[in-house]
N, C-alpha and C positions, 0 to 999 in steps of 0.2 A: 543587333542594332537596338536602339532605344527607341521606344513608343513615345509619340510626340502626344502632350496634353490634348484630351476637346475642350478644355477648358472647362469641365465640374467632373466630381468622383461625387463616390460614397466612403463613409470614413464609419467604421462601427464602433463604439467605446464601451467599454465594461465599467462601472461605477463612475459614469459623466456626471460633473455639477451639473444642478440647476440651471445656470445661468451659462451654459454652453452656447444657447444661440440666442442669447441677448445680450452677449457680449460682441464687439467689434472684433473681427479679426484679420489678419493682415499676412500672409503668406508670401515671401522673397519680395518683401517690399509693396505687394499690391493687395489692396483691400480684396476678401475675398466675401462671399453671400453663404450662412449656413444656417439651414432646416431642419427641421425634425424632419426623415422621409416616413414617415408614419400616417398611414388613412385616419384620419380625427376619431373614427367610431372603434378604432384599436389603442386611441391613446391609454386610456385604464390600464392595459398588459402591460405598459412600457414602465417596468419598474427601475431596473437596475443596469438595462442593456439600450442603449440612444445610436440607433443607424441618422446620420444625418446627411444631407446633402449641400454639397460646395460647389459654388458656381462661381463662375470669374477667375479663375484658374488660370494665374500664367501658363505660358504653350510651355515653355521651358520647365515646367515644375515637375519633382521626379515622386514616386510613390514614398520615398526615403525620408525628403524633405515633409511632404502630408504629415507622415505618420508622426514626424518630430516634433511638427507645430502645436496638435493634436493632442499628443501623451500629457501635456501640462492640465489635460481637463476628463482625464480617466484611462484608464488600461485600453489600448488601442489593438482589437479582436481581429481587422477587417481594412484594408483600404484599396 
């Protein structure tokens, strides 16, 4: 069977722009919420590798699709 969304993941990218999460993003249609999941006092480390968190997650959304939205903003490690 398929695992139904809870509606946020974690998505890990290898060389993510910048502007990964001050851009809008929008996943099968619905606006989705993404973070840095990084404790503030660990940002310094976060060179090259960005774990970020998405929330608002259609129930329907599959790890497939994540990952496709994703690859447009760095090498996708993790979803």
């Amino acid at each position: 069977g398929t695992s139904q969304s809870r509606g946020f993941g974690f998505v890990t990218l290898q060389g993510a722009s910048e502007g990964l999460v001050n851009e809008e993003h929008e996943v099968n249609g619905k606006k989705v919420e993404v973070k840095l999941a990084v404790p503030a006092n660990e940002m310094h480390t976060l060179i090259k590798t960005r774990r970020c968190f998405v929330g608002a997650l259609p129930k329907e959304i599959t790890i497939e699709e994540l990952a496709a939205h994703f690859k447009a903003f760095g090498r996708v490690i993790a979803v």
